[in-house]
C-alpha positions, 0 to 999 in steps of 0.5 A: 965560237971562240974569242976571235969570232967576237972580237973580228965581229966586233971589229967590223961593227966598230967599222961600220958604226965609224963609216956609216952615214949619219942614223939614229940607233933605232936606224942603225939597228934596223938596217943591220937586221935588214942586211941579213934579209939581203945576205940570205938573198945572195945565198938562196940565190946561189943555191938556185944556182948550184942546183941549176933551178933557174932554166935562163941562167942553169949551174951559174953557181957551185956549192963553195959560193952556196957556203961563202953566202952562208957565211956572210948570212952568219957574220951578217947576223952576229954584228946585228946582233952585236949591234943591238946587245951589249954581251952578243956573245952571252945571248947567243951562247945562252939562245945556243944552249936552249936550242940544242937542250930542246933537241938534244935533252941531256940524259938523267936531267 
């Protein structure tokens, strides 16, 4: 992901440390990891919906709200992440680069 990623990342983590309520850090950090257990909510529900699981409610959903939630799963997660580390950027460059070494082994290594 490029410089604007983390710098809109950023952004928004900078926001919500200024207009959330008074928490310690350990508060603070628990809550942004939570929020993505709620993002991932609101996207499982959306695929639920685009495949029609849910007889009561049928296609209440389509495949460009299951990606909407899926992003906000994503940026969810990096501001968590930001949250809690300094060089999110660096750590998730770094865990990137181990998953996609463990799948794809690179020839002649």
């Amino acid at each position: 992901m490029g410089d604007r990623t983390w710098e809109q990342v950023d952004r928004l983590r900078k926001w919500l440390d200024e207009e959330a309520a008074e928490a310690s850090l350990a508060d603070v950090r628990l809550l942004r990891v939570l929020k993505i257990g709620e993002e991932f909510g609101e996207a499982a529900e959306a695929l639920h919906g685009a495949l029609g699981a849910n007889p009561r409610k049928g296609r209440s959903h389509d495949w460009p709200d299951v990606q909407k939630e899926l992003a906000d799963v994503i940026v969810t997660a990096m501001v968590a992440l930001a949250t809690i580390s300094p060089d999110a950027r660096h750590v998730f460059d770094e865990r990137l680069d181990v998953l996609v070494d463990r799948v794809l082994p690179q020839s002649g290594s």
